[in-house]
Backbone as CSV, one residue per row, in Angstrom:
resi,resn,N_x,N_y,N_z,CA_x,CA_y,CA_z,C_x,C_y,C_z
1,UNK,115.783,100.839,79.872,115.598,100.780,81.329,115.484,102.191,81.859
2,UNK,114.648,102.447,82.919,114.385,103.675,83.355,113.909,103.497,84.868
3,UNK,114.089,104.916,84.976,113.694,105.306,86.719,112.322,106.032,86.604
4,UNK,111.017,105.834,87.148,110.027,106.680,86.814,110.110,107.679,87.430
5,UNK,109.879,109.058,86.687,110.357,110.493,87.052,109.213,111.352,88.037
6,UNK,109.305,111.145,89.353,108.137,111.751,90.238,107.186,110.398,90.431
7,UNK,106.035,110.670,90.852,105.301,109.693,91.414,104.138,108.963,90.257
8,UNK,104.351,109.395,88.557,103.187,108.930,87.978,104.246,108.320,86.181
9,UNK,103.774,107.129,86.135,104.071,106.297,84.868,103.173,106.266,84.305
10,UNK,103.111,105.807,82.751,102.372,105.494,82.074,103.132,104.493,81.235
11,UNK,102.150,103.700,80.229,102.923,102.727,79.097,101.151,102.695,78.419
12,UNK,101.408,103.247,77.166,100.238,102.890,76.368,99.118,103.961,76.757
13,UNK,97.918,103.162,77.073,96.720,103.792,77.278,96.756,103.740,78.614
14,UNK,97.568,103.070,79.762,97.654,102.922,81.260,98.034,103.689,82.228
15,UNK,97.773,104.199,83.023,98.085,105.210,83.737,98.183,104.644,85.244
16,UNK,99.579,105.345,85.921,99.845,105.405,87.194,100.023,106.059,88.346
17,UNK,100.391,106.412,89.315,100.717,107.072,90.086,100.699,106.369,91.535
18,UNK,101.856,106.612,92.501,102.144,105.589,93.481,103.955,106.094,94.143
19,UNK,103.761,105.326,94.937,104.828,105.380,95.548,105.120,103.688,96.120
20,UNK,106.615,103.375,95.908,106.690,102.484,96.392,108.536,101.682,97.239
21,UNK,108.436,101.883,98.206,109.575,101.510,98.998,109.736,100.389,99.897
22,UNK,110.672,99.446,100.257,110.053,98.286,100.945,109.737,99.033,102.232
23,UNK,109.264,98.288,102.981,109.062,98.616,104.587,108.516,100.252,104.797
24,UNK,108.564,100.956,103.704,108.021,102.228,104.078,106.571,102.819,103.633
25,UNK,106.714,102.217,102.449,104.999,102.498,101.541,105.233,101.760,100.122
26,UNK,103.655,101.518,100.091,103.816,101.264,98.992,101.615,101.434,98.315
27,UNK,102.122,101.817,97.173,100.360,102.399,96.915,100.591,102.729,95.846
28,UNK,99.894,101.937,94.563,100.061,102.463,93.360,98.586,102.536,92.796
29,UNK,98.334,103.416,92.636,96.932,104.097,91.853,96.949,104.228,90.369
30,UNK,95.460,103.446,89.912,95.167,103.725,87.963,94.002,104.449,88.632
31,UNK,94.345,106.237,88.687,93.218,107.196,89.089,91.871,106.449,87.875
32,UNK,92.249,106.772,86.805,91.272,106.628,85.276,89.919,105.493,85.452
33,UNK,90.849,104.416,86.381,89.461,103.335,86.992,89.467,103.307,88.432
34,UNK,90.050,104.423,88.547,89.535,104.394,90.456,89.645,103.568,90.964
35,UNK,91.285,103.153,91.182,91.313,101.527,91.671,92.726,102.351,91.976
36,UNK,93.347,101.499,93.481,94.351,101.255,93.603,94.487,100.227,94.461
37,UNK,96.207,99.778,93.860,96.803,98.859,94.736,97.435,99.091,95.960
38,UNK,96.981,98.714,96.792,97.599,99.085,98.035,97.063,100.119,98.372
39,UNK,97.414,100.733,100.013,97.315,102.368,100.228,98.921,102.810,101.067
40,UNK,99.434,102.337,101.392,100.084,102.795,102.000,99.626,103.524,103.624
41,UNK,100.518,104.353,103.341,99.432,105.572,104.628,98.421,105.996,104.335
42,UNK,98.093,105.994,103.313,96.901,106.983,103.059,97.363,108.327,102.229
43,UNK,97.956,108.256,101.375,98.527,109.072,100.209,97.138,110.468,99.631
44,UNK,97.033,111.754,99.477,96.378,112.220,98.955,95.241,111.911,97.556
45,UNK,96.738,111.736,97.005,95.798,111.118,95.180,95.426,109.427,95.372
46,UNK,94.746,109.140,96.840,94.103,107.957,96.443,92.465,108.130,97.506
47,UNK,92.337,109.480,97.730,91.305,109.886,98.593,90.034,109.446,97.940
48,UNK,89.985,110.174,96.798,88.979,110.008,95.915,88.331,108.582,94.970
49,UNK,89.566,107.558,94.785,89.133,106.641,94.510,88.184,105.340,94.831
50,UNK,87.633,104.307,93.902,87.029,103.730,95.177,86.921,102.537,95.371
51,UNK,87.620,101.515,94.541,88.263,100.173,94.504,89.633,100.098,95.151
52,UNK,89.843,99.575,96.575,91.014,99.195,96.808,91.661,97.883,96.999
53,UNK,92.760,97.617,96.520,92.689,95.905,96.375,94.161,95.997,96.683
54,UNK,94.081,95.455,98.422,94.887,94.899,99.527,95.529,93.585,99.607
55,UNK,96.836,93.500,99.126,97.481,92.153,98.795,97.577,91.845,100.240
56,UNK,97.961,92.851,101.409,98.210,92.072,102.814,98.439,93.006,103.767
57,UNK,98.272,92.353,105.100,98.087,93.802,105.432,98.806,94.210,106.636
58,UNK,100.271,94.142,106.084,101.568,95.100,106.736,101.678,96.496,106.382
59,UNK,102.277,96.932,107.548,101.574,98.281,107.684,102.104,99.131,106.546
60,UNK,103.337,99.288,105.986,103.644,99.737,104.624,102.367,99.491,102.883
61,UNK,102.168,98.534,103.330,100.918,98.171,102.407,99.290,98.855,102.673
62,UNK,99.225,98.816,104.069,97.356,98.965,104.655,97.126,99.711,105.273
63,UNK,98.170,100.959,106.230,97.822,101.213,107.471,97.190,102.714,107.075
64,UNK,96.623,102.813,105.496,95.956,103.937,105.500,94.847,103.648,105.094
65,UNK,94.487,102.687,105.613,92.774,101.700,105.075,92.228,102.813,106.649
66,UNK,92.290,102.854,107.503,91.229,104.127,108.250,91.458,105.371,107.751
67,UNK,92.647,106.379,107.446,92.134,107.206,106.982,91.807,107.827,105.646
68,UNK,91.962,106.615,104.712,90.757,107.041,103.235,89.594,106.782,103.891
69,UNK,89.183,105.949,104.814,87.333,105.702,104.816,87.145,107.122,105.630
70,UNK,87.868,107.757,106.807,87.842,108.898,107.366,87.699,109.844,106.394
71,UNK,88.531,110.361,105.886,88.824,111.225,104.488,86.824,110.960,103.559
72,UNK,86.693,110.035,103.686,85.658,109.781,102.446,84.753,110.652,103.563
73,UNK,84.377,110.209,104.472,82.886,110.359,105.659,83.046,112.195,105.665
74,UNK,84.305,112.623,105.973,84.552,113.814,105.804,83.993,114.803,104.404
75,UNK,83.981,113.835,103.092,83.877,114.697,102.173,82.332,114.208,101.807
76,UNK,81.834,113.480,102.572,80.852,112.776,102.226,80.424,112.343,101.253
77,UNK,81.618,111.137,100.506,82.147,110.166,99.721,81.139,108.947,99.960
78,UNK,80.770,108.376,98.985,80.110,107.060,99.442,81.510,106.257,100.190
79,UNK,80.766,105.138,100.817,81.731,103.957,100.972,82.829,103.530,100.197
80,UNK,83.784,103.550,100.221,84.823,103.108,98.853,84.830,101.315,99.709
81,UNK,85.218,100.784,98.453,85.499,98.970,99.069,86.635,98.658,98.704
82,UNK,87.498,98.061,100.079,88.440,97.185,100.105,88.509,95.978,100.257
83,UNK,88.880,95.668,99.264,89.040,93.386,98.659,90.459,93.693,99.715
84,UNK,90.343,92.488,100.141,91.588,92.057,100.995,91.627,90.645,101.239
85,UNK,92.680,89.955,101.733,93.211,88.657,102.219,91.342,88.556,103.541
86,UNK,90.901,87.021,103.556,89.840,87.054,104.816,90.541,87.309,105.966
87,UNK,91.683,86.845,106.183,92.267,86.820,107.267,92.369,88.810,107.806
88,UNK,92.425,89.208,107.183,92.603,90.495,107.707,90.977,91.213,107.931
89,UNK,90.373,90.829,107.539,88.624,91.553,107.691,88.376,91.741,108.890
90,UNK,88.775,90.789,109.789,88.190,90.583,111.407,89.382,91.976,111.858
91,UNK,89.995,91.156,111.879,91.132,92.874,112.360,90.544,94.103,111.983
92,UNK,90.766,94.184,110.622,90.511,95.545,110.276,89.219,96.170,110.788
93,UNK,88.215,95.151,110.960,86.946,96.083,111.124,87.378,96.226,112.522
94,UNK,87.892,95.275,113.657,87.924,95.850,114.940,88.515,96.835,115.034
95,UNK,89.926,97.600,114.397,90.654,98.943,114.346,89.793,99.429,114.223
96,UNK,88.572,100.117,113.308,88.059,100.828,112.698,86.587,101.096,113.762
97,UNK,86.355,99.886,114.586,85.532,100.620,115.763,86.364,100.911,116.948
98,UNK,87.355,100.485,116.709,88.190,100.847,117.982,88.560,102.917,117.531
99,UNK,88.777,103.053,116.038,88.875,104.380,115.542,87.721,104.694,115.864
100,UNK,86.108,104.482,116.045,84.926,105.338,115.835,84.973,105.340,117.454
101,UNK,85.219,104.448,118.188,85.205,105.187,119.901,85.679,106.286,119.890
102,UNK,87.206,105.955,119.174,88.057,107.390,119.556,87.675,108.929,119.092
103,UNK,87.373,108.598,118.006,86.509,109.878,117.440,85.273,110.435,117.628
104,UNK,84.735,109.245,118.063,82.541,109.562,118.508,82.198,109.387,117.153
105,UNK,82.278,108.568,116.023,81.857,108.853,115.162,81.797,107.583,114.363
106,UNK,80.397,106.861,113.928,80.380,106.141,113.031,80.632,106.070,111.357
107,UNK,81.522,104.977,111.156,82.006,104.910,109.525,81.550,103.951,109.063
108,UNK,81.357,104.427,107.416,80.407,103.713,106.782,81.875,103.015,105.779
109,UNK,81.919,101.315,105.535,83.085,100.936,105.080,82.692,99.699,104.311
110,UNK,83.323,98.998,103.166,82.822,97.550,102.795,84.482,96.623,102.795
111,UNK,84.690,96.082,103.608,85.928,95.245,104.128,85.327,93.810,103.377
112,UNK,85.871,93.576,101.923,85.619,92.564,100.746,86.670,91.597,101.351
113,UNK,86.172,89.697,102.268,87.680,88.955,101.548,87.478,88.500,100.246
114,UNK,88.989,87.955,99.744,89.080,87.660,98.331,89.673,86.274,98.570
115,UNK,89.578,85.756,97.515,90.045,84.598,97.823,90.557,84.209,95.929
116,UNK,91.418,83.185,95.646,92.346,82.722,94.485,91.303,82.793,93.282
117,UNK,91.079,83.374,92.414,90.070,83.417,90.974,89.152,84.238,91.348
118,UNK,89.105,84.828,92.538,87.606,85.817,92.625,87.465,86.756,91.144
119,UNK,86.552,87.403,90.954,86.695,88.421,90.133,85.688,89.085,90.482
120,UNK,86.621,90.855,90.249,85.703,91.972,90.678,85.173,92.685,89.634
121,UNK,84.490,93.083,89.220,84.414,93.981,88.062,84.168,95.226,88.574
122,UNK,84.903,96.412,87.536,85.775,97.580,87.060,84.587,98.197,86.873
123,UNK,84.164,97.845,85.179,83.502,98.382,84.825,83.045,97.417,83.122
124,UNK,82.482,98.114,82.227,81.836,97.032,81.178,82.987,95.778,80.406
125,UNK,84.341,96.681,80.330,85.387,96.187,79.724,86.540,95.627,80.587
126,UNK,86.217,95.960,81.679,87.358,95.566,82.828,87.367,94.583,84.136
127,UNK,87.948,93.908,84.499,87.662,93.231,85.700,88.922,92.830,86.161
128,UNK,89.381,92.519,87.618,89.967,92.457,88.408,90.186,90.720,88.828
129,UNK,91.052,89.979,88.437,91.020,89.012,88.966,92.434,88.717,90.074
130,UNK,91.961,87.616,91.131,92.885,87.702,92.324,93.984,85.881,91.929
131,UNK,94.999,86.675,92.421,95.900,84.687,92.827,96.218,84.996,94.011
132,UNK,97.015,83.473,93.910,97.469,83.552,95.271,99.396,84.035,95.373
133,UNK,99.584,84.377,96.636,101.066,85.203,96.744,101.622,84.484,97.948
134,UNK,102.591,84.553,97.899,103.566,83.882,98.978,104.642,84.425,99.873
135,UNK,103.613,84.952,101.118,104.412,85.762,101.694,104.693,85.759,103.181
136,UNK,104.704,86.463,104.228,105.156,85.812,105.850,103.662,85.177,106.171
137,UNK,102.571,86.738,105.844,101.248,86.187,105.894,100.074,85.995,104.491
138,UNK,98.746,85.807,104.896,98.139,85.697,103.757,98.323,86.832,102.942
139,UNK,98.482,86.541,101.688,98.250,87.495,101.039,97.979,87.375,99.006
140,UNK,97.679,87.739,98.615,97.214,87.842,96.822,97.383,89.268,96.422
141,UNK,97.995,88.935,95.060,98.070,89.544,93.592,96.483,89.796,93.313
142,UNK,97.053,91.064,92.287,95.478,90.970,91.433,95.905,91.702,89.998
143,UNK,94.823,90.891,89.187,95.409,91.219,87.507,94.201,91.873,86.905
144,UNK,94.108,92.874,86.679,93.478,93.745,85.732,93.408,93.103,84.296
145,UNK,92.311,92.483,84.268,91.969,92.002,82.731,91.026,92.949,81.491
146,UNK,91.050,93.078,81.097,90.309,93.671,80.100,89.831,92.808,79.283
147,UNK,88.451,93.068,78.285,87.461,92.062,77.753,87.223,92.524,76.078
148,UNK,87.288,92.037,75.364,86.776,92.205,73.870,86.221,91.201,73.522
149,UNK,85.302,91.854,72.236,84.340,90.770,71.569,85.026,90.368,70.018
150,UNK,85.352,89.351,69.930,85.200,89.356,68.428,84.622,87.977,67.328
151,UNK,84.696,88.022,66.568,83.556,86.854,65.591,84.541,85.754,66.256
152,UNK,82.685,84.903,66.409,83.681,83.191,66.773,84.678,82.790,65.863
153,UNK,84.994,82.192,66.541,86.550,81.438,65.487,85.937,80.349,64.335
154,UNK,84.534,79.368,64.854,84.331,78.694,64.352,83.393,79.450,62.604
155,UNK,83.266,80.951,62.959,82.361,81.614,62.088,82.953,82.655,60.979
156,UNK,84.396,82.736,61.151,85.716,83.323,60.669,85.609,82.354,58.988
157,UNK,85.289,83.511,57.980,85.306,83.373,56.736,83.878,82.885,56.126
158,UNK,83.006,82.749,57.291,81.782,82.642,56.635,81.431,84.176,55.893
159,UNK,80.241,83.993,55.091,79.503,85.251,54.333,78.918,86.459,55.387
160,UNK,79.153,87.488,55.192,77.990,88.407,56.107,76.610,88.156,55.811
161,UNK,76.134,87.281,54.552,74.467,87.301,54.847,74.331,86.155,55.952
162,UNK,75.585,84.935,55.934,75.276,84.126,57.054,75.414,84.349,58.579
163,UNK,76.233,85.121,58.627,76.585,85.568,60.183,75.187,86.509,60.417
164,UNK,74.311,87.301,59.105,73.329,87.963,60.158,71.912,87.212,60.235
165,UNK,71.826,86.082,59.455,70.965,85.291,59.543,71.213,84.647,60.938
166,UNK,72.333,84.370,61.679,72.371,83.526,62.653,72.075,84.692,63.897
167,UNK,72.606,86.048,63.606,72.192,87.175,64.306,70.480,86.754,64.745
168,UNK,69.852,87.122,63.382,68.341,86.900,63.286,67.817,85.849,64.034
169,UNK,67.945,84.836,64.100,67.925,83.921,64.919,68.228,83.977,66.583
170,UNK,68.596,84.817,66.585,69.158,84.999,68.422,70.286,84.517,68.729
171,UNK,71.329,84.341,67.624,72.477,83.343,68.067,73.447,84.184,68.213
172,UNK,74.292,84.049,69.124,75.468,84.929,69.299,76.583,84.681,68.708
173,UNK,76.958,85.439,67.609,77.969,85.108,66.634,79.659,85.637,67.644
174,UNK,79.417,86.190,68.230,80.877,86.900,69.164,81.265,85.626,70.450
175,UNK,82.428,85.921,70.557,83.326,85.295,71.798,83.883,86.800,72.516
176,UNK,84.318,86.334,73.838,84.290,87.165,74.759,85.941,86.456,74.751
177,UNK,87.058,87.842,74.366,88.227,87.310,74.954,88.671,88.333,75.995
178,UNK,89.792,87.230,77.272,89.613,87.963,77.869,91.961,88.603,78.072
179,UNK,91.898,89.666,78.167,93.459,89.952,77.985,93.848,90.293,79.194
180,UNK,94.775,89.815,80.044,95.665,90.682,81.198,96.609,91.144,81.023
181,UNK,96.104,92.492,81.700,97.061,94.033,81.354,97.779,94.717,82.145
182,UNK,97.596,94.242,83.670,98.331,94.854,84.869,98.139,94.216,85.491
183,UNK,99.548,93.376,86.287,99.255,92.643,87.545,100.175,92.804,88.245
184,UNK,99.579,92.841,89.968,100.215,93.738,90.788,100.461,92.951,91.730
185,UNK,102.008,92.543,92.277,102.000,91.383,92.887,101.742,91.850,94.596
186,UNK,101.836,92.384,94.808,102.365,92.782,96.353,103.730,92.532,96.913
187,UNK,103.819,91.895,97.809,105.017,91.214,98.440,105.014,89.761,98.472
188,UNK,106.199,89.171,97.829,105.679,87.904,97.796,107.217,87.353,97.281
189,UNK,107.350,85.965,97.458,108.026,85.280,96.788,108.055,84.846,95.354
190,UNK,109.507,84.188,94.311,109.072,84.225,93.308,108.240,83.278,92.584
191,UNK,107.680,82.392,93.896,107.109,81.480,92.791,105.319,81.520,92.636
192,UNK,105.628,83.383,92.768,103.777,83.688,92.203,103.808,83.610,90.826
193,UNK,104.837,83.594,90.099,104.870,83.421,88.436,104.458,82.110,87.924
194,UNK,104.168,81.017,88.664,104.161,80.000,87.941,102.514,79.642,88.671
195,UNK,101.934,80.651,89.597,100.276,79.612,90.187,99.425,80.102,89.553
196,UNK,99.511,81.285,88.409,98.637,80.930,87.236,99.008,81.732,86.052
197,UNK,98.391,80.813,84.881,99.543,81.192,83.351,99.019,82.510,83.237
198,UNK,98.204,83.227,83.821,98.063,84.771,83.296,98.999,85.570,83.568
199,UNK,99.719,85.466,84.758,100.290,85.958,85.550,101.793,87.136,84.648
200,UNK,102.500,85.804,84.174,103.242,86.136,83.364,103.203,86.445,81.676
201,UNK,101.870,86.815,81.216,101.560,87.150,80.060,100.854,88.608,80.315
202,UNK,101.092,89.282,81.527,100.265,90.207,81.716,101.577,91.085,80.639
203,UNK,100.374,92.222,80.334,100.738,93.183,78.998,102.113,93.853,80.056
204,UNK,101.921,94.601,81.542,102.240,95.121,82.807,102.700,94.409,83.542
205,UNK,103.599,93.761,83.906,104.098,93.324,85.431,104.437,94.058,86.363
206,UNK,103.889,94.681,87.687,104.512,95.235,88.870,105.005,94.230,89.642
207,UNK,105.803,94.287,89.805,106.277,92.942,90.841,107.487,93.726,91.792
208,UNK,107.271,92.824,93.388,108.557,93.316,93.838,109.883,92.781,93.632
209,UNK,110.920,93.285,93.970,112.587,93.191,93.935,113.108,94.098,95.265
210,UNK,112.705,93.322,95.914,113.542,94.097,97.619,114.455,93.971,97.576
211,UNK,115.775,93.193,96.778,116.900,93.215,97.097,117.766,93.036,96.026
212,UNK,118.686,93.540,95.815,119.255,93.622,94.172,120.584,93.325,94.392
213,UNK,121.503,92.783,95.445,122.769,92.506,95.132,123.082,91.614,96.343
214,UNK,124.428,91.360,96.378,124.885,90.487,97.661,124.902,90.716,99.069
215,UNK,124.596,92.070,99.356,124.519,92.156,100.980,123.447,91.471,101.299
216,UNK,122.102,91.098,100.758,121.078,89.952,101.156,121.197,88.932,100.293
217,UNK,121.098,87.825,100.412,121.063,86.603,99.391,119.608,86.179,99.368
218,UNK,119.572,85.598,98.288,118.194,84.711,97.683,117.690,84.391,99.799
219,UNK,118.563,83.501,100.366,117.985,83.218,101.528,117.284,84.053,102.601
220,UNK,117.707,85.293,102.764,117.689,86.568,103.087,115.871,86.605,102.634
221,UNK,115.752,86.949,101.248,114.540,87.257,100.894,113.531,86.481,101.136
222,UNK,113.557,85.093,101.203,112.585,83.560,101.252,112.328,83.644,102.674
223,UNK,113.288,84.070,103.565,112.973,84.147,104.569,111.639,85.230,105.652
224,UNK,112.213,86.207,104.811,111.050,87.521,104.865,109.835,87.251,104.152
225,UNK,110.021,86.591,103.248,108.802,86.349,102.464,109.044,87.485,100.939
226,UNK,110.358,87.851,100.409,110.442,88.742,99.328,111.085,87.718,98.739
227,UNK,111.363,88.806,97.020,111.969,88.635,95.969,113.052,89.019,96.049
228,UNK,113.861,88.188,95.764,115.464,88.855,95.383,115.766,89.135,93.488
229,UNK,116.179,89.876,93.411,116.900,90.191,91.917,117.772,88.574,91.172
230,UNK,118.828,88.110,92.001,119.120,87.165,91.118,117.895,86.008,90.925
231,UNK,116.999,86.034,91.424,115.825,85.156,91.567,114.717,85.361,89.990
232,UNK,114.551,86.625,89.764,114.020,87.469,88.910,114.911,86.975,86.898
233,UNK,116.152,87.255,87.479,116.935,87.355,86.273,116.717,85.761,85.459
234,UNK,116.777,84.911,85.961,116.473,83.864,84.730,115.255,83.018,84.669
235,UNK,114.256,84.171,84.797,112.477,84.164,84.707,112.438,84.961,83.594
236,UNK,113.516,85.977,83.075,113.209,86.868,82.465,112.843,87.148,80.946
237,UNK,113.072,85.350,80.409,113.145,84.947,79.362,111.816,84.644,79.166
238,UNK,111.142,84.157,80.064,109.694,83.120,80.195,108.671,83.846,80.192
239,UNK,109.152,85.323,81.332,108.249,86.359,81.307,107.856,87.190,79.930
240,UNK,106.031,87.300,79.528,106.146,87.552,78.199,105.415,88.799,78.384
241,UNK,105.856,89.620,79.391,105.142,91.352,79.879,105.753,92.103,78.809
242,UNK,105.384,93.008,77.888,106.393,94.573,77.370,106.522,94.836,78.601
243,UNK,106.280,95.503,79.626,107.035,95.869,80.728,106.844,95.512,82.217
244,UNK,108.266,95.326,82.772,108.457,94.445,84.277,108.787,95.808,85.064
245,UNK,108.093,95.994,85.874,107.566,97.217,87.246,108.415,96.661,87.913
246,UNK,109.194,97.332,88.297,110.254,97.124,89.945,109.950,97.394,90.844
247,UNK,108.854,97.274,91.833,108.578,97.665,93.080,109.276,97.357,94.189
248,UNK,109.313,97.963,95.338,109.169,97.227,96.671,110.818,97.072,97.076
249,UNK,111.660,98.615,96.447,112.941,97.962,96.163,113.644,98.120,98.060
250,UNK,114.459,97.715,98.242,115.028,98.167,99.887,114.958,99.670,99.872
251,UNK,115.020,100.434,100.768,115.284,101.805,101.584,117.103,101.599,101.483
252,UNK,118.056,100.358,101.458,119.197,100.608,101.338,119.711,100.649,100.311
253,UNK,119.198,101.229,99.020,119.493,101.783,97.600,118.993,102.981,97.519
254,UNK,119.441,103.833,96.875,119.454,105.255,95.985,118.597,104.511,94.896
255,UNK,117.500,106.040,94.383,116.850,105.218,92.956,118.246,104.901,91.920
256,UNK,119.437,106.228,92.188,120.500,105.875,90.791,121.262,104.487,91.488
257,UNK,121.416,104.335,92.823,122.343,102.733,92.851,121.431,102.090,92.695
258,UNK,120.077,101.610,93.024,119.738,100.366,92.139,119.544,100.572,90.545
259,UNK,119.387,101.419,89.944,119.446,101.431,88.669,120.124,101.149,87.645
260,UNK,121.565,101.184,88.755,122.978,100.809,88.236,123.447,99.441,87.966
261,UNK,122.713,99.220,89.390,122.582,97.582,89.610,121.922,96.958,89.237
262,UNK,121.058,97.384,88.667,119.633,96.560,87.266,120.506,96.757,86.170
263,UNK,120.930,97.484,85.858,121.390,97.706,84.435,122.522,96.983,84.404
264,UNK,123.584,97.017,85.471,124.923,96.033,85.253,124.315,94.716,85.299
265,UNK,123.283,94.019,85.868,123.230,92.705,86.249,122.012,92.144,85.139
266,UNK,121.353,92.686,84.531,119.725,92.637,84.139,120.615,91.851,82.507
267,UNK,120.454,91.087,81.395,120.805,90.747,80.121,120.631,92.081,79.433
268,UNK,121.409,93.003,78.483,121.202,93.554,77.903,119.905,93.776,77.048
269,UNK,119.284,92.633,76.259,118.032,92.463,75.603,116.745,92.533,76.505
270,UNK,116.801,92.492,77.787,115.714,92.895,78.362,115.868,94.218,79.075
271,UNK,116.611,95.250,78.747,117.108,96.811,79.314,115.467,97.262,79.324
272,UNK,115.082,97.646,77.779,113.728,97.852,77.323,112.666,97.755,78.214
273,UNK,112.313,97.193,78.927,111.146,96.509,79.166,111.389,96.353,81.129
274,UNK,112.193,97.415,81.436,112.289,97.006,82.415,112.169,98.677,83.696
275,UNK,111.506,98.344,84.298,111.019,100.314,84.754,111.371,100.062,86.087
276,UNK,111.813,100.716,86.999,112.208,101.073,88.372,111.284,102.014,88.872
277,UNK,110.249,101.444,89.513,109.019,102.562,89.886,109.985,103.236,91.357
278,UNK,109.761,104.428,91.555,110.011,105.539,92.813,109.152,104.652,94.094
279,UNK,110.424,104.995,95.614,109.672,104.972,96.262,109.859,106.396,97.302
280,UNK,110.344,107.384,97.040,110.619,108.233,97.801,110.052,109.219,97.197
């Protein structure tokens, strides 16, 4: 179990960087595919990127969706695109001419809704798929899948002169599998683990934990629309991530008191596998 040290994690070949606190910010960036979750305010190291994928849009989560598109027009950045809940598109674009009165200045922007199975693609090996999340308002997860080819199953132990004869032929001897590797819940209740089986096989879980002990109860959180910690703890068996992301923790913990409090309360056998992302 660990506290991530400054604002950037890694596990494997994955890369992070983000900040994340309840009610204050939250924005976690994979610079490497120019994608982040969330923006927060509008954080520096997410200026440049250009996939943003908006679980909802409280102001700790969105309220720096005008000034990255500002920031971009300034550096004269193409358009970057934000996938978001539909419900928020109509809003957001009215802020954003209500921002170009104020400034005299037209912005160039692509305000994406998403809706439960959309999929975005990354790039040749990567794609972005959305669920649904359960929270005060609309809002969705999104899972970073990644894609490999390998020999059909039904073609596994045939000869290589037969697999390139069927080549020769035009036949496609490969299957397309597809793996999820990061999924990023937003804010939400816990029963985004069970509305689709990817969810909890992702390689990555970020998920939130706003509340980690008894001054809020399970009721406390359902009510806001969060996760509580004892809610988390006997999922933890089912969940089949190498590692569970702690986001979204309260502003009324220290990173070392909740850490203390993951570690006293969490089963020993899942210590491993369990990361406390920064939100300060």
């Amino acid at each position: 179990m660990s506290v991530v040290a400054g604002e950037s994690w890694s596990y494997q070949k994955y890369k992070f960087h983000g900040l994340s606190l309840s009610g204050i910010r939250t924005a976690i960036a994979m610079p490497e595919l120019s994608l982040s979750f969330d923006v927060a305010q509008g954080f520096p190291y997410l200026l440049n990127l250009k996939k943003f994928f908006i679980s909802h849009g409280h102001l700790d989560h969105a309220a720096g969706i005008p000034y990255i598109i500002s920031q971009k027009a300034m550096t004269s950045q193409n358009a970057a695109q934000f996938y978001m809940p539909g419900s928020l598109v109509e809003p957001m674009t009215n802020i954003m001419r209500e921002w170009e009165k104020i400034e005299g200045h037209q912005y160039k922007f692509e305000f994406i809704p998403v809706k439960a199975d959309d999929e975005i693609e990354i790039n040749q090996q990567n794609y972005v798929k959305v669920f649904p999340t359960t929270h005060r308002i609309e809002s969705f997860g999104y899972t970073l899948f990644e894609t490999s080819k390998k020999l059909r199953a039904d073609l596994q132990g045939k000869s290589q002169e037969d697999i390139v004869n069927l080549r020769r032929k035009g036949e496609d001897v490969n299957e397309i599998h597809h793996h999820p590797m990061v999924t990023f819940t937003g804010d939400t209740q816990i029963e985004f683990l069970g509305v689709r089986p990817w969810v909890k096989k992702s390689k990555i879980l970020i998920m939130e934990s706003t509340y980690l002990d008894d001054r809020k109860t399970i009721a406390n959180a359902r009510e806001w629309g969060h996760t509580h910690l004892d809610e988390i703890i006997p999922h933890l068996d089912e969940i089949e991530s190498e590692q569970i992301v702690l986001i979204h923790i309260s502003s009324r913990y220290s990173d070392a008191e909740a850490l203390r409090l993951i570690k006293s309360r969490i089963p020993d056998k899942h210590h491993d596998r369990i990361v406390l992302f920064p939100g300060r």
